[in-house]
Every structure is written in C-alpha cells, then in structure tokens.
VEXBA-156329 format. One line per field, with one value per residue (C-alpha): z negated, x negated, y; residue number from 1. Coordinates in Angstrom, 2 decimals. Each point is the difference from the previous one (the first is absolute). Layout:
w: c(Z/...)
u: c(X/...)
v: c(Y/...)
n: c(NUM/...)
% end
This chain:
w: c(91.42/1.14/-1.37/-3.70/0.84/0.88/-3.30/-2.36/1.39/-0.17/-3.51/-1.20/2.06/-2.11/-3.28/0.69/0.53/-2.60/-2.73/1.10/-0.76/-3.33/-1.13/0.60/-1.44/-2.86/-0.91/1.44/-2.52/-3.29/0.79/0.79/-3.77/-1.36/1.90/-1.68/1.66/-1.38/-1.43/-3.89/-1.24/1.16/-1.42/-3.62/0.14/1.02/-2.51/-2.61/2.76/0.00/3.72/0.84/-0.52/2.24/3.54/-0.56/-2.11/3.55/2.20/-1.57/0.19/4.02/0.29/-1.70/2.48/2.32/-0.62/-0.91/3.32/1.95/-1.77/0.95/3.65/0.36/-0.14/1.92/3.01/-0.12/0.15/2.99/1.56/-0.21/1.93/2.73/0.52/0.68/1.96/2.06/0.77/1.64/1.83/1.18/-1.25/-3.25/-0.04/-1.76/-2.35/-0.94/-0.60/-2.40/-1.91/-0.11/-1.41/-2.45/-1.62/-0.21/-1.75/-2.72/-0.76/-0.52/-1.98/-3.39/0.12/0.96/-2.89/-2.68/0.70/0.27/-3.83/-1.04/0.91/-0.58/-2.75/0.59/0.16/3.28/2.53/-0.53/-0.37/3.57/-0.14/-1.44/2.30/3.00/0.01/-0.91/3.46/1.95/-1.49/1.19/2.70/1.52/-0.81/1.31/3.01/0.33/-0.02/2.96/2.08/-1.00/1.21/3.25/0.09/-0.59/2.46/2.55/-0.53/0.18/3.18/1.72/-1.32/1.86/2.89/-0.03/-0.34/3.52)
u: c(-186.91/2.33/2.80/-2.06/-1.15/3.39/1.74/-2.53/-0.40/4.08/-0.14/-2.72/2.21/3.36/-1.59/-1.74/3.48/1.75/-2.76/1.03/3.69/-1.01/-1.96/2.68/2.64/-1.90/-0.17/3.79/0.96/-1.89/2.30/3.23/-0.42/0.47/3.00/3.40/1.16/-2.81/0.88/1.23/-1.77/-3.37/1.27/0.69/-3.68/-1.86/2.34/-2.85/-2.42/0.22/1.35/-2.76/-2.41/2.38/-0.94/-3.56/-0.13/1.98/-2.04/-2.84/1.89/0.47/-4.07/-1.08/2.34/-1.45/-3.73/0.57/1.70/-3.06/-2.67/1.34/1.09/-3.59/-1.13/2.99/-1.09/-3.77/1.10/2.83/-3.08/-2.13/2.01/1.18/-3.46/-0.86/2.82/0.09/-4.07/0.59/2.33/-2.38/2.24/-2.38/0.18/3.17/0.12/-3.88/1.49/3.11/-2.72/-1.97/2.49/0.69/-3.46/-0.18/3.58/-1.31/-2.54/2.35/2.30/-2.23/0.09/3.35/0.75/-1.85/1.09/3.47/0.28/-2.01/2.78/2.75/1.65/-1.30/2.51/1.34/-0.89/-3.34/-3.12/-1.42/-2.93/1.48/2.66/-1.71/-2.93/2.73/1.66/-2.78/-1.07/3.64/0.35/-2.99/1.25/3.61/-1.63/-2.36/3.47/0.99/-2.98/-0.49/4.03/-0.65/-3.18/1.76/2.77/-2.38/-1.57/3.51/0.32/-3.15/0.66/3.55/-1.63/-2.84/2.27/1.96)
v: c(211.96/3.25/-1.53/-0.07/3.48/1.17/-1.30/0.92/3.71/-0.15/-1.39/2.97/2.51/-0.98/-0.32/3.36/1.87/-2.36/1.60/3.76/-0.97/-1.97/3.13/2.60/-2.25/0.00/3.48/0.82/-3.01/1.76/2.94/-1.40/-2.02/3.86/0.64/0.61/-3.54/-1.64/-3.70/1.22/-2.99/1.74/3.76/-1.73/-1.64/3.28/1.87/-0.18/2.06/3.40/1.04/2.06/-3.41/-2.27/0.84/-0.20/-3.03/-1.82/1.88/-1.56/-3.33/0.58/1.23/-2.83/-2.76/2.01/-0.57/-3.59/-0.63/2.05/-1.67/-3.71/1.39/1.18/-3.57/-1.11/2.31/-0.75/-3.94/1.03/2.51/-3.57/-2.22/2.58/1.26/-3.26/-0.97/3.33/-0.22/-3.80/2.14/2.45/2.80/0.97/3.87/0.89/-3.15/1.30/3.61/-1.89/-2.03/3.64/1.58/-2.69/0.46/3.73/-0.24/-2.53/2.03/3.08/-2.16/0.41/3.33/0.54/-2.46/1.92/3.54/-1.34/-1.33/2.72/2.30/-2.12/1.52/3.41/2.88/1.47/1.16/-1.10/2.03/1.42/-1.44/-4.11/0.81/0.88/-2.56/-3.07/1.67/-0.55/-3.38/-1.27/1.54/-1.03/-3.65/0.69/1.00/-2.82/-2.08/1.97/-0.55/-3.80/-0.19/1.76/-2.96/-2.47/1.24/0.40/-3.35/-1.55/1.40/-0.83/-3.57/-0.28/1.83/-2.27/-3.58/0.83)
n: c(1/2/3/4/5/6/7/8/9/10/11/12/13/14/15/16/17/18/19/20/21/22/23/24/25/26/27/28/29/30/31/32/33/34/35/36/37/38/39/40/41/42/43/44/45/46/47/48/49/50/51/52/53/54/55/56/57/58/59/60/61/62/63/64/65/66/67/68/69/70/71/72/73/74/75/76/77/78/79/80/81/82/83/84/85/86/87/88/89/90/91/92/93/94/95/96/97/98/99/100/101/102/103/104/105/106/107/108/109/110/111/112/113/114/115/116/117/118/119/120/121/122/123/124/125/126/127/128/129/130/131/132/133/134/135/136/137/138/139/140/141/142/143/144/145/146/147/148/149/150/151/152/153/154/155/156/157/158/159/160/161/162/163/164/165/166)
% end
C-alpha cells in the first residue's frame, strides 16, 4: 500500500505545481499576443478591435482557461485526496493526507466565489475599484495560500511515507 500512497501523493504534488505554471502561462501568454512580435496573422484579425479593448478581451480569454482548468482540477484533487487518504491511513500515516483532503474542501467552496467576482470584474477598467479589488485579493489569496499549505502536506506526507517504507 506505500508504494500506492507514495505515487498518488507524487502524482497530486506534480499536478499541483504543474497548475501554478499553467495559470501563469496563461496570463504571460494574453500579453505577449499584444507584443510588437506578435504572429501578424493575429494583429490583422484583432485589427477591427480598438487597441484599448484587446488586452482585456485576452485577459478574459486567459481568466476564463483559468477557471475551466480549476473547476475540473477541483474534482481531479478531491478524486487524488480519495485514493491517497485511503492509501496513506492503511499506512498509519493519516495526518497530513487529512490536512491535503482539508484543504481541498475549504478551496471548493471558495472556488464559487472566487469564480463570480472574477467575471464580474472581468472587463472592468484598471486598476480596479478598492473595494472589487481588494476583496477579489483576499478571495485568491486565501486560495493561493491554501495551495501552499496543501503542498507543504503533501510534502510532508511524502516524506513520512519514504521514512515510514525503510
């Protein structure tokens, strides 16, 4: 069973960094479309948008990759949090893979609002207005942070496993 535990808490600790990467790429890719190097095939297409609508028109293009990818992951990570909690309790190592599946929840449940607010202000102007700005902050930071403590979990649990198989 460690060996099941091991590779699934591996496979929810790649895919967890793999989805920072995706998300930033994203983003970094909606801008680098507007650069001056941009493909000229894409320039003669958005020629018909005026400039100033071009960047948030992609930006909303990136956001919305974004939440589709989250919203599937989500499941993705309570079926992963399933099989290693599981796997890592018939190990008698259940503390951090309980904290991971924790964490899992609590971030599902912030993913509707996080979801909402974020088309809401999609297309608004920038910088945002303090109060939008500062309460879509705090919804996503919260979640980036949950992603930091579930990766320290899972970290943790993949070293208690390997600890525990010697």
């Amino acid at each position: 069973m460690k060996p099941l535990a091991l590779l699934a808490t591996g496979v929810w600790l790649g895919l967890l960094v793999a989805s920072w990467i995706f998300a930033s790429i994203t983003f970094g890719t909606a801008s680098a479309l507007l650069e001056p190097g941009a493909r000229p095939e894409l320039r003669e297409r958005l020629a018909g948008v005026p400039e100033a609508e071009r960047r948030p028109v992609l930006r909303h293009m990136a956001s919305e990759i974004n939440r589709a990818m989250f919203g599937r992951w989500a499941w993705v990570q309570i079926v992963l949090g399933l099989v290693v909690m599981v796997a890592a309790v018939r190990c008698g190592v259940t503390w951090p893979a309980a904290g991971a599946c924790a964490i899992v929840l609590v971030q599902a449940a912030l993913q509707s609002p996080i979801l909402e607010l974020g088309r809401s202000v999609d297309f608004l102007p920038r910088p945002l207005p303090p109060d939008l700005g500062a309460r879509f902050g705090r919804l996503h930071g919260a979640y980036v942070l949950l992603d930091f403590a579930k990766a320290g979990a899972l970290s943790w649990l993949a070293w208690m496993l390997v600890r525990a198989a010697r």
